[in-house]
ROLOLUM-928830 format. One record per residue (C-alpha): residue in three letters; chain; x, y, z; residue number from 0. Coordinates in steps of 0.2 Angstrom, whole numbers, padded with zeros to 4 digits, always signed. Layout:
<rs>
  residu  chaine     c1     c2     c3  num
     ALA       A      X      Y      Z  NUM
...
</rs>
This chain:
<rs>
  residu  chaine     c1     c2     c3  num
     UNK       A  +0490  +0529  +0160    0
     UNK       A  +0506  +0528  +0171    1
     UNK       A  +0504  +0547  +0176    2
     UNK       A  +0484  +0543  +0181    3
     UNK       A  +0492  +0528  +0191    4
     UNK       A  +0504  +0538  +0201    5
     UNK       A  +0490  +0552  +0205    6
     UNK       A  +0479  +0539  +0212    7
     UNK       A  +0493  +0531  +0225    8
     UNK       A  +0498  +0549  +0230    9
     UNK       A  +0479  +0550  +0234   10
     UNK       A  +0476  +0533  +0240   11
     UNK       A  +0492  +0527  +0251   12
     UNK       A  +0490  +0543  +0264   13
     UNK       A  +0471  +0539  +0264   14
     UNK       A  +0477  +0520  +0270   15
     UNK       A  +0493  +0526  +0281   16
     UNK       A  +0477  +0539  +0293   17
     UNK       A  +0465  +0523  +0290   18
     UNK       A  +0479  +0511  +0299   19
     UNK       A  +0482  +0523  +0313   20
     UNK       A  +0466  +0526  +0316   21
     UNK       A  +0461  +0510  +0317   22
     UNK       A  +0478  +0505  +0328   23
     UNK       A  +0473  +0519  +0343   24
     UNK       A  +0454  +0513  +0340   25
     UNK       A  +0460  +0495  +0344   26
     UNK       A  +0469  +0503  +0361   27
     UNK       A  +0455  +0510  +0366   28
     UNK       A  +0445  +0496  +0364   29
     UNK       A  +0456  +0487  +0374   30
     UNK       A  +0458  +0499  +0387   31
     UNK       A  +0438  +0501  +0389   32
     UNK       A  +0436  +0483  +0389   33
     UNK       A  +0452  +0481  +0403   34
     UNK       A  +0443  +0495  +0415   35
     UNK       A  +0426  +0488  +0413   36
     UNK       A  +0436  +0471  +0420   37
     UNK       A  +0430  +0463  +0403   38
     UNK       A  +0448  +0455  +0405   39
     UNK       A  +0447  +0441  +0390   40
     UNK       A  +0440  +0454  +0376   41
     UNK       A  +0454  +0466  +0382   42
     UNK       A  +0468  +0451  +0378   43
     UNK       A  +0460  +0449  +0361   44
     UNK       A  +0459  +0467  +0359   45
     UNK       A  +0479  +0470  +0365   46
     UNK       A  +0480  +0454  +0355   47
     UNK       A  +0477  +0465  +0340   48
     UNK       A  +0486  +0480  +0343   49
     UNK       A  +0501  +0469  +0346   50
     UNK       A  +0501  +0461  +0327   51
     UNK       A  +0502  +0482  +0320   52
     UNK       A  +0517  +0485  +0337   53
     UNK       A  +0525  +0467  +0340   54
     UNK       A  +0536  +0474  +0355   55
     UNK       A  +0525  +0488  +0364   56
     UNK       A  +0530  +0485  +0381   57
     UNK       A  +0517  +0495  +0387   58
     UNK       A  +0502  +0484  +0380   59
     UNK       A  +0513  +0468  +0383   60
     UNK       A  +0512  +0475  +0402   61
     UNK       A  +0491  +0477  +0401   62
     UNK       A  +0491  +0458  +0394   63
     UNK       A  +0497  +0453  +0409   64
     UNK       A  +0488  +0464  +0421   65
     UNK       A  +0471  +0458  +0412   66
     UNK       A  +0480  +0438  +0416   67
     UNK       A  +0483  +0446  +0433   68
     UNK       A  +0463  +0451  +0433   69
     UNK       A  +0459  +0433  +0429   70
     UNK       A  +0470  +0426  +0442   71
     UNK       A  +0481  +0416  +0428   72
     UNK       A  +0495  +0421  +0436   73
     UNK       A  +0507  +0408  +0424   74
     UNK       A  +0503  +0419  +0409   75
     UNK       A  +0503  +0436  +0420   76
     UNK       A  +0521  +0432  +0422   77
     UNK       A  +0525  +0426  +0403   78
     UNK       A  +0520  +0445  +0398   79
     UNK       A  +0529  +0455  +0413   80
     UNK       A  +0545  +0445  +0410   81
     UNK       A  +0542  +0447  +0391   82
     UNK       A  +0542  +0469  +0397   83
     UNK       A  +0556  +0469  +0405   84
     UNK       A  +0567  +0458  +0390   85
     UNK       A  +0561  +0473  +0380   86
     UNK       A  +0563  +0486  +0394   87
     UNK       A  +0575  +0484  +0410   88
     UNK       A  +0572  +0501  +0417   89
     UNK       A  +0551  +0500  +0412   90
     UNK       A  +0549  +0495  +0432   91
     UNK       A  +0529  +0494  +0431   92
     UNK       A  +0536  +0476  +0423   93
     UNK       A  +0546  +0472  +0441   94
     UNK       A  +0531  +0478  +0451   95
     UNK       A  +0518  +0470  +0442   96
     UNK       A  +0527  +0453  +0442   97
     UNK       A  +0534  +0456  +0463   98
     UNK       A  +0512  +0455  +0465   99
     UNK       A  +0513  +0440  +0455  100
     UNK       A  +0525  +0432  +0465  101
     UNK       A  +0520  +0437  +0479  102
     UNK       A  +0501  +0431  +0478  103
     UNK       A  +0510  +0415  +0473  104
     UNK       A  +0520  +0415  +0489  105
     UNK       A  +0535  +0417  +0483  106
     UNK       A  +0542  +0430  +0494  107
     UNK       A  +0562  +0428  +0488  108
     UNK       A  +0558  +0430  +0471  109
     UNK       A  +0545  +0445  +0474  110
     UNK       A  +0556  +0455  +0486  111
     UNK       A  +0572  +0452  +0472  112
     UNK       A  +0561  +0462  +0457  113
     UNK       A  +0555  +0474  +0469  114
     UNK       A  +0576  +0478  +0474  115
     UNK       A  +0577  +0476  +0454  116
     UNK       A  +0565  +0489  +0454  117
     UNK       A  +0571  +0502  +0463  118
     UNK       A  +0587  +0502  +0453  119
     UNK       A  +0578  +0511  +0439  120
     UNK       A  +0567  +0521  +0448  121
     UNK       A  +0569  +0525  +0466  122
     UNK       A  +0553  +0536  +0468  123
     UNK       A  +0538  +0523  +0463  124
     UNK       A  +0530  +0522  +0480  125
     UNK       A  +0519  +0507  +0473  126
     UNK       A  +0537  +0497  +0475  127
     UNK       A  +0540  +0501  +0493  128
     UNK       A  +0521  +0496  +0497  129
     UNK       A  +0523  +0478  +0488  130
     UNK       A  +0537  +0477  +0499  131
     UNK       A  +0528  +0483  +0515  132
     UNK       A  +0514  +0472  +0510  133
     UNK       A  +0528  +0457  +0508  134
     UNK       A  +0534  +0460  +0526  135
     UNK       A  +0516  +0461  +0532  136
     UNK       A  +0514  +0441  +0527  137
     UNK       A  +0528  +0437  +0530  138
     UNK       A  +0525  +0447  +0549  139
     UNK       A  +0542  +0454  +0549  140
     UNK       A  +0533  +0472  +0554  141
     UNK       A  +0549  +0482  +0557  142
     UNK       A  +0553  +0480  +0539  143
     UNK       A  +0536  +0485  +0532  144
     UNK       A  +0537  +0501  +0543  145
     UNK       A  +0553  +0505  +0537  146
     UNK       A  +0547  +0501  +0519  147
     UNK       A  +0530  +0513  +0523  148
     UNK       A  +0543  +0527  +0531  149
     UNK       A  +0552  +0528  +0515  150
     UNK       A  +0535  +0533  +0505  151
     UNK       A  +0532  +0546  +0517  152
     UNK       A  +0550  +0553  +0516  153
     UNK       A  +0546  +0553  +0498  154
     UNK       A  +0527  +0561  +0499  155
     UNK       A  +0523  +0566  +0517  156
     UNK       A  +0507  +0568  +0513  157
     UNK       A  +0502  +0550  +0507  158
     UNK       A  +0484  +0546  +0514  159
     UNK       A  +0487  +0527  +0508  160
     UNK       A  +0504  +0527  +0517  161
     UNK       A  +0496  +0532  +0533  162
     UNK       A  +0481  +0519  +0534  163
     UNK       A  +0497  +0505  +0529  164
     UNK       A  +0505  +0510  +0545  165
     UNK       A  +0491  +0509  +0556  166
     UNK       A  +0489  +0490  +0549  167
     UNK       A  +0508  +0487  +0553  168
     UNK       A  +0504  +0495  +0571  169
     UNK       A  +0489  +0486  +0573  170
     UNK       A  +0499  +0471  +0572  171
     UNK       A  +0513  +0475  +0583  172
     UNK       A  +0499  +0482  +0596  173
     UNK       A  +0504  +0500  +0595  174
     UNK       A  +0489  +0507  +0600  175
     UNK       A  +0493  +0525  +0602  176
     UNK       A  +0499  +0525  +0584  177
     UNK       A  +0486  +0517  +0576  178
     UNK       A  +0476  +0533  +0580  179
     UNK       A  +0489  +0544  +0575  180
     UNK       A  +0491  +0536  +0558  181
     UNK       A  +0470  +0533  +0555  182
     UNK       A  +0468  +0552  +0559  183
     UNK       A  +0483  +0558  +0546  184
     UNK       A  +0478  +0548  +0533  185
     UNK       A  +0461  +0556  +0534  186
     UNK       A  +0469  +0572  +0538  187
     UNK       A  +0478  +0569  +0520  188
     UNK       A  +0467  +0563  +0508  189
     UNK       A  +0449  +0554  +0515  190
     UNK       A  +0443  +0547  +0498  191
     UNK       A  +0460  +0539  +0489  192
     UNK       A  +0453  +0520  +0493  193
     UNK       A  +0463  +0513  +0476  194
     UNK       A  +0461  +0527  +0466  195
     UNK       A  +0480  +0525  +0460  196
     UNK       A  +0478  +0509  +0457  197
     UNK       A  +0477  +0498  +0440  198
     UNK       A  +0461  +0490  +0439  199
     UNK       A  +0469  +0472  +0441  200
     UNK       A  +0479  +0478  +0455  201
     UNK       A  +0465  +0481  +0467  202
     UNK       A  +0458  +0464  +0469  203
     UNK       A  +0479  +0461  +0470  204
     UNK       A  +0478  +0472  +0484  205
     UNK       A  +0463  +0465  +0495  206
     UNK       A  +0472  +0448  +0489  207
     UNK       A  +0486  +0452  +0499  208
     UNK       A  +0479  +0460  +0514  209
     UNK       A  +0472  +0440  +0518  210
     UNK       A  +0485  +0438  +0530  211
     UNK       A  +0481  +0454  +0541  212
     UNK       A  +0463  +0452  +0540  213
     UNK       A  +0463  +0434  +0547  214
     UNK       A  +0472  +0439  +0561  215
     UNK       A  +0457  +0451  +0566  216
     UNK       A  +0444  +0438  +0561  217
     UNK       A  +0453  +0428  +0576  218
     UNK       A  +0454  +0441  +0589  219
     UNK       A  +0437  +0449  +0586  220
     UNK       A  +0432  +0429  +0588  221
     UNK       A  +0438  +0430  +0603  222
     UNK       A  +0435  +0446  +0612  223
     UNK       A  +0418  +0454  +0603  224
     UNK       A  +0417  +0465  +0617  225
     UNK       A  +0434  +0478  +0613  226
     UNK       A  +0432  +0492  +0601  227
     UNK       A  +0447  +0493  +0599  228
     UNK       A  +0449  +0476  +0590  229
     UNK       A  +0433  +0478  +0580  230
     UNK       A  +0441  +0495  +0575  231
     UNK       A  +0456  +0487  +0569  232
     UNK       A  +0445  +0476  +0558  233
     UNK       A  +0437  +0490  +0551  234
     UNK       A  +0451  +0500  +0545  235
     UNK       A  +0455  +0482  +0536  236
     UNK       A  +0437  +0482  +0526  237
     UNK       A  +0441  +0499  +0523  238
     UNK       A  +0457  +0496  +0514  239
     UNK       A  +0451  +0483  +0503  240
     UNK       A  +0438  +0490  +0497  241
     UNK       A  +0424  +0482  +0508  242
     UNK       A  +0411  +0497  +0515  243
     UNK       A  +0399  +0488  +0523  244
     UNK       A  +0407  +0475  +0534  245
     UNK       A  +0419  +0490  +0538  246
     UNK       A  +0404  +0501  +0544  247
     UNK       A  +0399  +0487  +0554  248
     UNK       A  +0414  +0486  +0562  249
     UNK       A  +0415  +0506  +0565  250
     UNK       A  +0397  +0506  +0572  251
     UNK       A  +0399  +0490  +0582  252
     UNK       A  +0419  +0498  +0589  253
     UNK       A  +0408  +0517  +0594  254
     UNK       A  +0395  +0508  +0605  255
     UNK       A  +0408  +0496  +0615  256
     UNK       A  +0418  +0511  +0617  257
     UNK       A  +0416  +0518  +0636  258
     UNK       A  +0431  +0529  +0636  259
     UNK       A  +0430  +0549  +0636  260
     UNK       A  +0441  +0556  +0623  261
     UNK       A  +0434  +0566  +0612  262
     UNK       A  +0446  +0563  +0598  263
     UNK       A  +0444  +0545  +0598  264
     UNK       A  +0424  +0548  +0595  265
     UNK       A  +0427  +0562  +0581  266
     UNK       A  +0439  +0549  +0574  267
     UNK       A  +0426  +0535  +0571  268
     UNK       A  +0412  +0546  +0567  269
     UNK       A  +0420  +0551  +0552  270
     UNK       A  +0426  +0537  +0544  271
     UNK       A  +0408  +0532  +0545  272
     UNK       A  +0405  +0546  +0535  273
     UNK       A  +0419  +0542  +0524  274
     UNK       A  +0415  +0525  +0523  275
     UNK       A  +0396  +0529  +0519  276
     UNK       A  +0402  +0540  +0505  277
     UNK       A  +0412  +0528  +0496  278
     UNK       A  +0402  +0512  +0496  279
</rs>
């Protein structure tokens, strides 16, 4: 009897050990579909569960938040990114994430400190320097952003994201000359990146924290409708966050009041036109 006993555990405790496992990785994809189909609440209860079978993943812990991030319960994002980074000081997704929190909140001393507290552990995460260039867009301290958007492309010279940042930071300070310069490299680089590094959370983060620079065209197209360059700027705004149609407005409306010669600048718009068309 005792022998019939012990030959049905050694047959029935693997059986139950694969069932568990595969039920725990089911439970994270689960979660994961639900998080990148922005089902945010069924991807907390489905990270929920995964946590009661691994009480101190970090890595779940950290898509909790993000999904809070998604709903815009910035409280609870918080509560899980600090709980990543008790488990995990050098896990610097944790700093990031909760820099954007703090950021959208306004809280610009507290953001900027976890993004410093970031790059302590890990100097080469470019989504570090652009919170930081992003910080010192809204907080219109330009030279700072540029020097934060230099860094990402001393790091990866070839950054398409980087490239269309600085033309926002040299919009603002009225560069002219570079703003061309930095739309056409970007383009040059990579035409199609539009967020496709980016967690899913973290692109309404993004368009969130482009407000500030986007109401500052708003203004000046209000009040001179008549220069491409202005309605240009705006534009490459749309574009950044995401918004194709009211940037291919712009584009079109920024070709027709252009009445200059050069044929670069026409080249220019006319493909990210077609770049914009493509995407959205």
């Amino acid at each position: 009897m005792i022998k019939h006993i012990l030959i049905f555990l050694l047959i029935i405790v693997p059986y139950c050990e694969s069932y568990s496992q595969s039920t725990k990785q089911d439970i994270y994809q689960k979660a994961l579909e639900q998080y990148y189909s922005s089902n945010f609440n069924d991807a907390i209860k489905f990270f929920n569960d995964y946590l009661v079978m691994d009480t101190q993943n970090w890595d779940v812990i950290n898509y909790i938040g993000l999904s809070y991030l998604g709903l815009k319960n910035y409280p609870k994002a918080k509560e899980n990114f600090s709980s990543v980074i008790a488990l995990n000081k050098y896990y610097t997704k944790g700093y990031v994430n909760r820099a954007n929190v703090y950021a959208l909140e306004g809280n610009y001393s507290a953001a900027e400190r976890d993004y410093r507290d970031a790059i302590k552990y890990e100097r080469g995460n470019l989504d570090i320097y652009y919170g930081l260039s992003l910080l010192y867009i809204n907080s219109r301290e330009y030279n700072k952003a540029l020097v934060e958007l230099n860094t990402v492309t001393s790091l990866d010279p070839k950054n398409s994201r980087a490239f269309m940042n600085k033309a926002i930071v040299n919009m603002l300070i009225d560069d002219t000359a570079k703003i061309f310069e930095n739309v056409s490299e970007s383009l040059y680089w990579d035409s199609n990146y539009i967020f496709k590094d980016l967690d899913k959370s973290l692109i309404f983060t993004v368009s969130e924290r482009f407000k500030y620079a986007l109401s500052v065209f708003n203004d000046a197209v209000s009040q001179n409708p008549n220069s491409y360059l202005i309605n240009f700027n705006r534009g490459i705004i749309y574009y950044m966050i995401g918004n194709f149609t009211d940037a291919i407005k712009d584009f079109e409306k920024a070709k027709k009041l252009y009445k200059g010669d050069d044929e670069k600048i026409h080249s220019l718009i006319d493909k990210i036109i077609r770049i914009s068309k493509f995407n959205g």
